[in-house]
C-alpha positions as CSV (number, residue, x, y, z in Angstrom):
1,X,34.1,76.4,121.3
2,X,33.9,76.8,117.8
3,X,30.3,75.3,117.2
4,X,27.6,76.9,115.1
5,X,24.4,76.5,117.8
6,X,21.7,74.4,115.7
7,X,23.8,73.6,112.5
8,X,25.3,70.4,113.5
9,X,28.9,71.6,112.3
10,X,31.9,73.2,113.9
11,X,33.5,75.9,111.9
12,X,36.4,73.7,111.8
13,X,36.9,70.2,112.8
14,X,37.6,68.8,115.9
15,X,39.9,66.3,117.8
16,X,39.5,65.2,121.3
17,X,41.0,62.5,123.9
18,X,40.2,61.9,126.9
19,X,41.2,58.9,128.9
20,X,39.8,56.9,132.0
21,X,42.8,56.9,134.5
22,X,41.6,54.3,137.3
23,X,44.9,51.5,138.1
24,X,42.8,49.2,140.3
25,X,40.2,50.6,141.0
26,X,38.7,50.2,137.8
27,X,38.1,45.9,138.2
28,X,37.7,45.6,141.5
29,X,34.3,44.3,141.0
30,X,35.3,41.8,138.4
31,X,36.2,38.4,139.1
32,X,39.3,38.7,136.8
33,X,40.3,41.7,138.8
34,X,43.1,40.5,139.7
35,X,44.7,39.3,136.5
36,X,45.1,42.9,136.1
37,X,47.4,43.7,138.7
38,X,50.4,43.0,136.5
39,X,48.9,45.6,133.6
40,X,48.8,48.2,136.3
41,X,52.3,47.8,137.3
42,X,53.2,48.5,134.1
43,X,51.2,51.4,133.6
44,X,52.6,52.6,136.5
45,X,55.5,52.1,136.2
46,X,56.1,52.5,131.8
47,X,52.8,53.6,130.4
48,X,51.8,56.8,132.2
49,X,55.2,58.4,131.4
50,X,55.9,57.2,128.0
51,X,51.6,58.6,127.2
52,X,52.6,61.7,128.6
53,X,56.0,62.1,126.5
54,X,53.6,61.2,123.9
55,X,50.9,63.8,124.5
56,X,54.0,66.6,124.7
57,X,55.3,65.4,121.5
58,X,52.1,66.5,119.7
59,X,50.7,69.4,121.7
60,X,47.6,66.9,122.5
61,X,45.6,68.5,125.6
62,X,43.9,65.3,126.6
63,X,41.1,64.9,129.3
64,X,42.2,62.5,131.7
65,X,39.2,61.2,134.1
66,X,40.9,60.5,137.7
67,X,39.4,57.8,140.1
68,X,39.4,60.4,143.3
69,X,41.3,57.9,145.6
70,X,44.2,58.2,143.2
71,X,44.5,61.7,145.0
72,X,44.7,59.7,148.4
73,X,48.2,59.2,149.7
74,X,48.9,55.8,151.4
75,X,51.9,54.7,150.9
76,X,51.7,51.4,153.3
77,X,48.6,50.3,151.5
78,X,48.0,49.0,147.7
79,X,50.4,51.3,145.7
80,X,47.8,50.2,142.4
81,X,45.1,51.7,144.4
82,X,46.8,55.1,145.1
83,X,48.4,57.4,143.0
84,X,49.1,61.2,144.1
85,X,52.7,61.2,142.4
86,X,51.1,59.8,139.0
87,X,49.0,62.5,139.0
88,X,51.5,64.9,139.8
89,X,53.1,64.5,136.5
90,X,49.9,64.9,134.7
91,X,49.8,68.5,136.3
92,X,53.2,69.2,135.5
93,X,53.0,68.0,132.1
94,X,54.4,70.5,129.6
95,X,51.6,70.4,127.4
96,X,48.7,71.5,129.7
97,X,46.3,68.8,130.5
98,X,42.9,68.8,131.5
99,X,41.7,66.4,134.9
100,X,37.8,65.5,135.4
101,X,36.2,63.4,137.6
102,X,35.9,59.3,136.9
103,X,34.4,59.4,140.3
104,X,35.8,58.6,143.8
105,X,35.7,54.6,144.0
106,X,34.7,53.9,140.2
107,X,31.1,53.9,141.2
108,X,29.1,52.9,138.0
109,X,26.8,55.8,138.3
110,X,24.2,54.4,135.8
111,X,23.8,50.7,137.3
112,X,20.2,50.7,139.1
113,X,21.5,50.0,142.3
114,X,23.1,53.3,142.6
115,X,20.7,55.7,144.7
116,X,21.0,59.2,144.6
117,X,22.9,58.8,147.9
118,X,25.8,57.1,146.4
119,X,25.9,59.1,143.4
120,X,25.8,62.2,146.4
121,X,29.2,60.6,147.9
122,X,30.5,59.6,144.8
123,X,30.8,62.6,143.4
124,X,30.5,65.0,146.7
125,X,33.6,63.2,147.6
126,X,35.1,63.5,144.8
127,X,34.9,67.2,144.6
128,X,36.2,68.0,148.2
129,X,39.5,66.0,147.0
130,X,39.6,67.7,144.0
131,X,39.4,71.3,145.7
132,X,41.9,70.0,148.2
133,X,44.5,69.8,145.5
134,X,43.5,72.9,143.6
135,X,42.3,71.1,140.8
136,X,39.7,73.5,138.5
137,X,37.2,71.0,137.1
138,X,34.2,70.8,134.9
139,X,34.2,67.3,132.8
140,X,32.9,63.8,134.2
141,X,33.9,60.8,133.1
142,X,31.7,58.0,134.2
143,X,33.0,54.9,134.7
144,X,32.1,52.3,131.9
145,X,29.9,55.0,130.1
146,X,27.1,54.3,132.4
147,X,24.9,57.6,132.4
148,X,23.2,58.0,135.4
149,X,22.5,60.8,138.0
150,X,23.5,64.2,136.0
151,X,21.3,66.1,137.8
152,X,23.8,65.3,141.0
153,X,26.7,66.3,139.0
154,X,25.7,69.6,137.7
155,X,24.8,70.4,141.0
156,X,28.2,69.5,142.1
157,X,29.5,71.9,139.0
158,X,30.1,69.3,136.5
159,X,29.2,70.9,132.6
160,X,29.6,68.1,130.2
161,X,30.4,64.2,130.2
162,X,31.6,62.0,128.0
163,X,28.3,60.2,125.9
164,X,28.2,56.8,124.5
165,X,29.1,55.8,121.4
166,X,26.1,56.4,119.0
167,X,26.4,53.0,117.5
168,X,23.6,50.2,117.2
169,X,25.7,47.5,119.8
170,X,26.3,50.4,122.9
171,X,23.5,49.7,124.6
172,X,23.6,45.6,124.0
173,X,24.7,43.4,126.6
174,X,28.9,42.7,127.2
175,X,29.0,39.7,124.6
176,X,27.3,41.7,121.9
177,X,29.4,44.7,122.9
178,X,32.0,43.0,121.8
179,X,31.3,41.4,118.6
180,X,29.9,44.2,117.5
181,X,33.3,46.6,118.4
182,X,35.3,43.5,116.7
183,X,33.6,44.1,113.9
184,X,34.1,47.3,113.4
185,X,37.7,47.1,113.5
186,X,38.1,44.3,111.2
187,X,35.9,46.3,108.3
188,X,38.0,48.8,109.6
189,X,34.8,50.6,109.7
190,X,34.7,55.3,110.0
191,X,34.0,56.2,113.2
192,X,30.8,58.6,113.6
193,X,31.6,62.0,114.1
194,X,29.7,63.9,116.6
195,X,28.9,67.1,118.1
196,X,28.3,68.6,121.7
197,X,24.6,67.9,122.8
198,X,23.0,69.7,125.8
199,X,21.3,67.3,127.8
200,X,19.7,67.5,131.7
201,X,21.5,71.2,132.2
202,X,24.8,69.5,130.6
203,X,26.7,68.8,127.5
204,X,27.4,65.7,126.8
205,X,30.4,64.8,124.3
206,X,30.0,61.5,122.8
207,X,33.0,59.2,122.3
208,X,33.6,58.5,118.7
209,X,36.2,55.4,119.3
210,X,37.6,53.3,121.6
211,X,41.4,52.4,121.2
212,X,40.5,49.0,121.6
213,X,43.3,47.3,124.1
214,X,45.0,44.3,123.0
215,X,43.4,42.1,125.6
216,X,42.4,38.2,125.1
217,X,41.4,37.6,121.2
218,X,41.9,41.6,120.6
219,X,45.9,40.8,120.9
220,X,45.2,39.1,117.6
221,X,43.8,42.4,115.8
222,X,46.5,44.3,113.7
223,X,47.6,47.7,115.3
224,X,47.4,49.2,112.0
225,X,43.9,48.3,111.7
226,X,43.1,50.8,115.1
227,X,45.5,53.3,113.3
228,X,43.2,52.7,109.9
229,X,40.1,53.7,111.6
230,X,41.1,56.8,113.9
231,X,42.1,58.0,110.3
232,X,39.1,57.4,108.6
233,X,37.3,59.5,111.9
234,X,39.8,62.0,111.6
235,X,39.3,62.7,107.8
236,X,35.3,62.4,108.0
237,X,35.6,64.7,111.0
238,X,37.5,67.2,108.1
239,X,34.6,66.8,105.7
240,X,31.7,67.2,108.0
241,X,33.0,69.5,110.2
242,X,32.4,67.5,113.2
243,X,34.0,66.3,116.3
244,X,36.2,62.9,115.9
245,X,36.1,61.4,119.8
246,X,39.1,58.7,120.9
247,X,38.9,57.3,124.1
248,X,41.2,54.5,126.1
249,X,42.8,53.8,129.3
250,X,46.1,54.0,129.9
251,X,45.9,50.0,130.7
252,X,44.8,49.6,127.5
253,X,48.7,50.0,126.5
254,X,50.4,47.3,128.7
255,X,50.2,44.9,125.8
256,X,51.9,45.1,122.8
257,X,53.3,48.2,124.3
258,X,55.4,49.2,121.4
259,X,52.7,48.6,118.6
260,X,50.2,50.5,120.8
261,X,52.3,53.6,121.7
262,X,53.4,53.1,117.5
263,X,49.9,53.6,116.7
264,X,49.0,56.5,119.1
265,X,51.9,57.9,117.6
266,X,50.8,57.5,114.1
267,X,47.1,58.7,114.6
268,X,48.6,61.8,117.0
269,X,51.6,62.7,113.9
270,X,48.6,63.5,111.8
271,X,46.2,65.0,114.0
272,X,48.7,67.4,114.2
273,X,49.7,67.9,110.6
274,X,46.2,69.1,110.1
275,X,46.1,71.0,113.5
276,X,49.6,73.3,111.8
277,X,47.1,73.1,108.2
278,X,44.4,75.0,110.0
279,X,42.0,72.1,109.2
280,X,41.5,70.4,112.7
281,X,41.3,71.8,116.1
282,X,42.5,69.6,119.3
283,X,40.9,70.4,122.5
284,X,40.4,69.1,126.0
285,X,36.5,67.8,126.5
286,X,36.0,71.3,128.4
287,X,36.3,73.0,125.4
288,X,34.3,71.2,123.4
289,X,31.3,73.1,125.4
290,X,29.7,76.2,123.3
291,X,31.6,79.4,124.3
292,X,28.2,81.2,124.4
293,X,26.4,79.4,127.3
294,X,26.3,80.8,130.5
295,X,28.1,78.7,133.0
296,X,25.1,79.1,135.9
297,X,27.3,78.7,138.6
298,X,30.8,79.1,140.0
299,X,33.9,78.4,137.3
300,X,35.5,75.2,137.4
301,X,36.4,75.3,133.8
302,X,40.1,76.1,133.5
303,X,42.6,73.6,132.8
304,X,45.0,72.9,135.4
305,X,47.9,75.5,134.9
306,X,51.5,74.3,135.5
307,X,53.0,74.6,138.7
Protein backbone atom coordinates (compact mmCIF):
# COMPACT_ATOMS: atom_id res chain seq x y z
CA UNK A 1 0.00 0.00 0.00
CA UNK A 2 0.98 3.29 -0.90
CA UNK A 3 0.63 5.01 2.56
CA UNK A 4 3.22 7.35 4.19
CA UNK A 5 3.28 5.69 7.96
CA UNK A 6 2.28 8.74 10.40
CA UNK A 7 1.39 11.48 7.63
CA UNK A 8 -2.11 10.85 7.25
CA UNK A 9 -1.81 10.78 3.27
CA UNK A 10 -1.35 8.20 0.67
CA UNK A 11 1.06 9.14 -2.08
CA UNK A 12 -1.77 9.02 -4.32
CA UNK A 13 -5.38 8.73 -3.73
CA UNK A 14 -7.29 5.89 -3.18
CA UNK A 15 -10.58 4.05 -4.23
CA UNK A 16 -12.04 1.03 -2.63
CA UNK A 17 -15.45 -1.16 -2.63
CA UNK A 18 -16.16 -3.70 -0.85
CA UNK A 19 -19.59 -5.16 -0.63
CA UNK A 20 -21.61 -7.38 2.06
CA UNK A 21 -22.81 -10.45 -0.06
CA UNK A 22 -25.41 -12.27 2.46
CA UNK A 23 -29.05 -13.14 0.23
CA UNK A 24 -30.95 -14.27 3.38
CA UNK A 25 -28.99 -14.55 5.67
CA UNK A 26 -28.57 -11.08 6.22
CA UNK A 27 -32.50 -10.43 7.85
CA UNK A 28 -33.18 -13.42 9.21
CA UNK A 29 -33.46 -11.77 12.48
CA UNK A 30 -35.75 -9.02 11.40
CA UNK A 31 -39.29 -9.18 11.46
CA UNK A 32 -39.52 -7.88 7.85
CA UNK A 33 -37.18 -10.63 6.83
CA UNK A 34 -39.28 -11.89 4.78
CA UNK A 35 -40.32 -9.03 2.59
CA UNK A 36 -36.94 -9.48 1.39
CA UNK A 37 -37.16 -12.67 -0.26
CA UNK A 38 -38.36 -11.18 -3.53
CA UNK A 39 -35.04 -8.67 -3.49
CA UNK A 40 -32.94 -11.73 -3.19
CA UNK A 41 -34.39 -13.44 -6.13
CA UNK A 42 -33.56 -10.83 -8.02
CA UNK A 43 -30.16 -10.42 -6.87
CA UNK A 44 -29.84 -13.83 -7.60
CA UNK A 45 -30.98 -14.09 -10.35
CA UNK A 46 -30.13 -10.24 -12.24
CA UNK A 47 -28.00 -8.28 -9.86
CA UNK A 48 -24.91 -10.45 -9.07
CA UNK A 49 -24.25 -10.83 -12.83
CA UNK A 50 -25.01 -7.54 -14.19
CA UNK A 51 -22.47 -6.07 -10.67
CA UNK A 52 -20.02 -8.27 -11.92
CA UNK A 53 -20.15 -7.21 -15.80
CA UNK A 54 -20.03 -4.00 -14.10
CA UNK A 55 -16.89 -4.39 -11.95
CA UNK A 56 -15.10 -5.92 -15.39
CA UNK A 57 -16.11 -2.97 -17.31
CA UNK A 58 -13.94 -0.75 -15.08
CA UNK A 59 -11.16 -2.90 -13.78
CA UNK A 60 -12.76 -2.37 -10.14
CA UNK A 61 -11.15 -5.22 -7.74
CA UNK A 62 -13.87 -5.04 -5.14
CA UNK A 63 -13.90 -6.79 -1.71
CA UNK A 64 -16.91 -8.86 -1.45
CA UNK A 65 -17.66 -10.06 2.31
CA UNK A 66 -19.34 -13.69 1.94
CA UNK A 67 -21.84 -15.08 4.60
CA UNK A 68 -19.78 -18.65 4.92
CA UNK A 69 -23.02 -20.80 4.33
CA UNK A 70 -23.17 -19.29 0.89
CA UNK A 71 -20.20 -21.78 0.36
CA UNK A 72 -22.66 -24.68 1.65
CA UNK A 73 -24.27 -26.65 -1.14
CA UNK A 74 -27.93 -27.65 -0.55
CA UNK A 75 -29.73 -27.69 -3.22
CA UNK A 76 -33.18 -29.15 -1.66
CA UNK A 77 -33.09 -26.52 0.90
CA UNK A 78 -33.67 -22.49 0.72
CA UNK A 79 -31.74 -21.72 -2.60
CA UNK A 80 -31.62 -17.69 -0.93
CA UNK A 81 -29.77 -19.25 1.87
CA UNK A 82 -27.11 -21.09 -0.30
CA UNK A 83 -25.00 -19.91 -2.85
CA UNK A 84 -21.79 -21.92 -4.07
CA UNK A 85 -22.51 -21.19 -7.89
CA UNK A 86 -22.91 -17.34 -7.11
CA UNK A 87 -19.74 -17.44 -5.76
CA UNK A 88 -18.31 -19.33 -8.34
CA UNK A 89 -18.58 -16.49 -10.69
CA UNK A 90 -17.14 -14.08 -8.35
CA UNK A 91 -13.86 -16.31 -8.59
CA UNK A 92 -14.02 -16.57 -12.14
CA UNK A 93 -14.54 -12.99 -12.62
CA UNK A 94 -12.20 -11.58 -15.25
CA UNK A 95 -11.29 -8.79 -13.17
CA UNK A 96 -9.75 -10.51 -10.11
CA UNK A 97 -11.77 -10.04 -7.00
CA UNK A 98 -11.03 -10.17 -3.56
CA UNK A 99 -13.47 -12.60 -0.99
CA UNK A 100 -13.35 -11.91 3.04
CA UNK A 101 -15.30 -13.11 5.61
CA UNK A 102 -18.99 -11.53 6.61
CA UNK A 103 -19.00 -14.40 8.99
CA UNK A 104 -20.69 -17.88 8.85
CA UNK A 105 -24.44 -17.20 9.83
CA UNK A 106 -24.28 -13.19 9.82
CA UNK A 107 -23.47 -13.31 13.46
CA UNK A 108 -23.45 -9.54 14.59
CA UNK A 109 -20.13 -9.83 16.23
CA UNK A 110 -20.32 -6.58 18.23
CA UNK A 111 -23.96 -7.13 19.83
CA UNK A 112 -23.32 -7.89 23.69
CA UNK A 113 -24.83 -11.10 23.58
CA UNK A 114 -22.07 -12.54 21.48
CA UNK A 115 -19.43 -14.39 23.81
CA UNK A 116 -16.24 -15.17 22.72
CA UNK A 117 -17.55 -18.63 21.97
CA UNK A 118 -19.82 -17.57 19.24
CA UNK A 119 -17.45 -15.19 17.80
CA UNK A 120 -14.96 -18.65 18.12
CA UNK A 121 -17.57 -20.61 15.75
CA UNK A 122 -18.41 -17.71 13.87
CA UNK A 123 -15.40 -17.12 12.48
CA UNK A 124 -13.54 -20.71 13.21
CA UNK A 125 -16.28 -21.95 10.96
CA UNK A 126 -15.94 -19.66 8.70
CA UNK A 127 -12.32 -20.27 8.00
CA UNK A 128 -12.43 -24.14 7.64
CA UNK A 129 -15.06 -23.40 4.66
CA UNK A 130 -13.06 -20.92 3.40
CA UNK A 131 -9.84 -23.27 3.27
CA UNK A 132 -12.09 -25.97 1.95
CA UNK A 133 -12.60 -23.98 -1.21
CA UNK A 134 -9.07 -22.66 -1.46
CA UNK A 135 -10.00 -19.28 -0.81
CA UNK A 136 -6.74 -17.03 0.41
CA UNK A 137 -8.26 -14.49 2.92
CA UNK A 138 -7.30 -11.64 5.09
CA UNK A 139 -10.35 -8.94 5.28
CA UNK A 140 -13.51 -9.17 7.56
CA UNK A 141 -16.47 -7.79 6.98
CA UNK A 142 -18.71 -7.68 10.02
CA UNK A 143 -22.10 -7.81 9.57
CA UNK A 144 -23.88 -4.39 10.19
CA UNK A 145 -20.51 -2.68 11.16
CA UNK A 146 -20.70 -4.02 14.53
CA UNK A 147 -17.01 -4.20 15.86
CA UNK A 148 -16.60 -6.67 18.29
CA UNK A 149 -14.14 -9.60 19.05
CA UNK A 150 -10.81 -8.66 16.84
CA UNK A 151 -8.70 -10.31 19.00
CA UNK A 152 -10.60 -13.70 17.72
CA UNK A 153 -10.20 -12.75 14.27
CA UNK A 154 -6.55 -12.01 14.06
CA UNK A 155 -6.02 -15.08 15.72
CA UNK A 156 -8.00 -16.69 13.05
CA UNK A 157 -5.59 -14.62 10.37
CA UNK A 158 -7.83 -11.89 9.66
CA UNK A 159 -5.56 -8.33 9.07
CA UNK A 160 -7.95 -5.58 8.60
CA UNK A 161 -11.89 -4.93 8.70
CA UNK A 162 -14.01 -2.66 7.39
CA UNK A 163 -14.49 0.59 10.26
CA UNK A 164 -17.53 2.62 10.67
CA UNK A 165 -18.25 5.59 9.19
CA UNK A 166 -16.55 8.45 11.10
CA UNK A 167 -19.58 10.55 11.20
CA UNK A 168 -21.48 12.06 14.27
CA UNK A 169 -24.99 9.64 13.68
CA UNK A 170 -22.81 5.98 13.44
CA UNK A 171 -22.97 5.20 16.62
CA UNK A 172 -26.82 6.61 17.26
CA UNK A 173 -29.65 4.37 17.50
CA UNK A 174 -31.45 2.95 13.94
CA UNK A 175 -34.02 6.03 13.71
CA UNK A 176 -31.30 8.58 14.04
CA UNK A 177 -29.11 6.47 11.77
CA UNK A 178 -31.29 7.22 9.37
CA UNK A 179 -32.12 10.74 9.45
CA UNK A 180 -28.89 11.51 9.77
CA UNK A 181 -27.69 9.34 6.44
CA UNK A 182 -30.93 11.12 4.72
CA UNK A 183 -29.49 14.09 5.40
CA UNK A 184 -26.50 13.76 4.09
CA UNK A 185 -27.68 12.82 0.76
CA UNK A 186 -30.12 15.49 0.36
CA UNK A 187 -27.21 18.26 1.11
CA UNK A 188 -25.56 16.01 -1.04
CA UNK A 189 -23.02 16.29 1.59
CA UNK A 190 -18.54 15.07 0.73
CA UNK A 191 -17.95 11.99 2.15
CA UNK A 192 -14.87 11.88 4.75
CA UNK A 193 -11.91 10.48 3.38
CA UNK A 194 -9.96 8.19 5.52
CA UNK A 195 -6.94 6.26 5.96
CA UNK A 196 -5.89 2.69 7.19
CA UNK A 197 -5.73 2.74 11.18
CA UNK A 198 -4.02 -0.11 13.10
CA UNK A 199 -6.15 -1.08 15.80
CA UNK A 200 -6.06 -4.37 18.42
CA UNK A 201 -3.09 -6.08 16.08
CA UNK A 202 -5.36 -4.99 12.91
CA UNK A 203 -6.13 -2.43 10.35
CA UNK A 204 -9.16 -1.24 10.22
CA UNK A 205 -10.43 0.51 6.84
CA UNK A 206 -13.29 2.83 7.50
CA UNK A 207 -16.17 3.04 5.06
CA UNK A 208 -16.49 6.42 3.60
CA UNK A 209 -20.18 5.87 2.02
CA UNK A 210 -22.88 3.83 1.81
CA UNK A 211 -24.76 3.50 -1.59
CA UNK A 212 -27.82 4.08 0.11
CA UNK A 213 -30.56 1.33 -1.38
CA UNK A 214 -33.70 2.65 -2.69
CA UNK A 215 -35.75 0.98 0.03
CA UNK A 216 -39.12 2.61 1.73
CA UNK A 217 -38.78 6.59 1.66
CA UNK A 218 -35.10 6.20 0.08
CA UNK A 219 -36.91 5.15 -3.33
CA UNK A 220 -37.88 8.81 -3.28
CA UNK A 221 -34.09 10.16 -3.20
CA UNK A 222 -32.75 11.02 -6.72
CA UNK A 223 -30.03 8.48 -8.05
CA UNK A 224 -28.02 11.36 -9.17
CA UNK A 225 -27.93 12.70 -5.80
CA UNK A 226 -25.82 9.12 -4.57
CA UNK A 227 -23.83 9.71 -7.87
CA UNK A 228 -23.30 13.61 -6.62
CA UNK A 229 -21.78 12.59 -3.40
CA UNK A 230 -19.40 9.53 -4.42
CA UNK A 231 -18.02 12.41 -6.67
CA UNK A 232 -17.54 14.88 -4.25
CA UNK A 233 -15.58 11.71 -2.04
CA UNK A 234 -13.75 10.84 -4.96
CA UNK A 235 -12.40 14.39 -5.75
CA UNK A 236 -11.63 15.27 -1.88
CA UNK A 237 -10.03 11.88 -1.82
CA UNK A 238 -7.67 13.67 -4.97
CA UNK A 239 -6.90 16.66 -2.89
CA UNK A 240 -6.16 15.14 0.41
CA UNK A 241 -4.56 12.25 -0.72
CA UNK A 242 -6.79 9.96 1.21
CA UNK A 243 -8.83 6.95 0.84
CA UNK A 244 -12.58 7.51 -0.60
CA UNK A 245 -14.56 4.17 1.00
CA UNK A 246 -18.08 2.93 -0.95
CA UNK A 247 -19.85 0.33 0.53
CA UNK A 248 -23.36 -1.59 -0.41
CA UNK A 249 -24.99 -4.85 -0.86
CA UNK A 250 -25.77 -6.30 -3.75
CA UNK A 251 -29.67 -6.14 -2.46
CA UNK A 252 -29.19 -2.71 -2.30
CA UNK A 253 -29.78 -2.79 -6.35
CA UNK A 254 -33.12 -4.70 -6.67
CA UNK A 255 -34.92 -1.39 -6.83
CA UNK A 256 -34.77 0.96 -9.29
CA UNK A 257 -32.37 -1.48 -10.85
CA UNK A 258 -31.61 0.53 -13.86
CA UNK A 259 -31.06 3.93 -12.07
CA UNK A 260 -28.85 2.11 -9.53
CA UNK A 261 -26.62 0.08 -11.85
CA UNK A 262 -26.72 3.90 -14.00
CA UNK A 263 -25.24 5.39 -11.10
CA UNK A 264 -22.59 2.70 -10.21
CA UNK A 265 -21.80 3.14 -13.66
CA UNK A 266 -21.39 6.72 -13.55
CA UNK A 267 -19.28 6.93 -10.20
CA UNK A 268 -17.12 3.69 -11.58
CA UNK A 269 -16.58 5.64 -15.45
CA UNK A 270 -14.77 8.25 -13.47
CA UNK A 271 -12.99 6.42 -10.92
CA UNK A 272 -11.43 5.07 -13.64
CA UNK A 273 -10.63 8.18 -15.76
CA UNK A 274 -8.54 9.20 -12.93
CA UNK A 275 -7.17 5.61 -12.25
CA UNK A 276 -5.66 5.85 -16.52
CA UNK A 277 -4.68 9.88 -15.20
CA UNK A 278 -2.40 8.46 -12.55
CA UNK A 279 -4.37 10.38 -9.97
CA UNK A 280 -6.32 7.66 -8.06
CA UNK A 281 -5.48 4.14 -7.25
CA UNK A 282 -8.38 1.32 -6.90
CA UNK A 283 -7.70 -1.52 -4.71
CA UNK A 284 -9.29 -4.41 -2.95
CA UNK A 285 -9.50 -3.70 1.17
CA UNK A 286 -6.33 -6.13 1.39
CA UNK A 287 -4.32 -3.66 -0.09
CA UNK A 288 -5.25 -0.90 1.53
CA UNK A 289 -2.96 -2.49 4.58
CA UNK A 290 0.78 -0.73 4.74
CA UNK A 291 3.17 -2.86 2.52
CA UNK A 292 5.75 -2.53 5.32
CA UNK A 293 4.09 -4.43 8.24
CA UNK A 294 5.02 -7.69 8.98
CA UNK A 295 2.14 -10.05 8.48
CA UNK A 296 2.87 -12.15 12.01
CA UNK A 297 1.51 -15.19 10.86
CA UNK A 298 0.76 -17.40 7.93
CA UNK A 299 -0.31 -15.49 4.38
CA UNK A 300 -3.82 -15.28 3.66
CA UNK A 301 -3.41 -12.18 1.76
CA UNK A 302 -3.64 -12.89 -1.94
CA UNK A 303 -6.54 -12.38 -3.93
CA UNK A 304 -8.26 -15.23 -5.28
CA UNK A 305 -6.45 -16.02 -8.76
CA UNK A 306 -8.70 -17.27 -11.65
CA UNK A 307 -9.28 -20.66 -12.15
Amino acid sequence: MNAYRGTGQLERAAFTVSLDFELMWGTKDRPYGESFRKLCEIERREVVDRLLALLTEYGIRATWGVVGNLFLKKDHEDPLLYGSELIEKIRRCPVRQEIGSHTMTHAILGAPTCTAAMAERELGDWVRVARANAVDFQTLILPRNRIGHLDIARRHGFRCYRGEEPVWYESQPRVVRRFGHLLAILSARTPVCVMPQENQGMWSIPGSMLYTPAFGLRRYLPVWLRVLRAKRGLNAALRQKRLFHLWFHPTDLTRRTEAMLDGLRQIFERAASLRDAGQLDILPMRDLIPADVESGGQDNAEILSNP
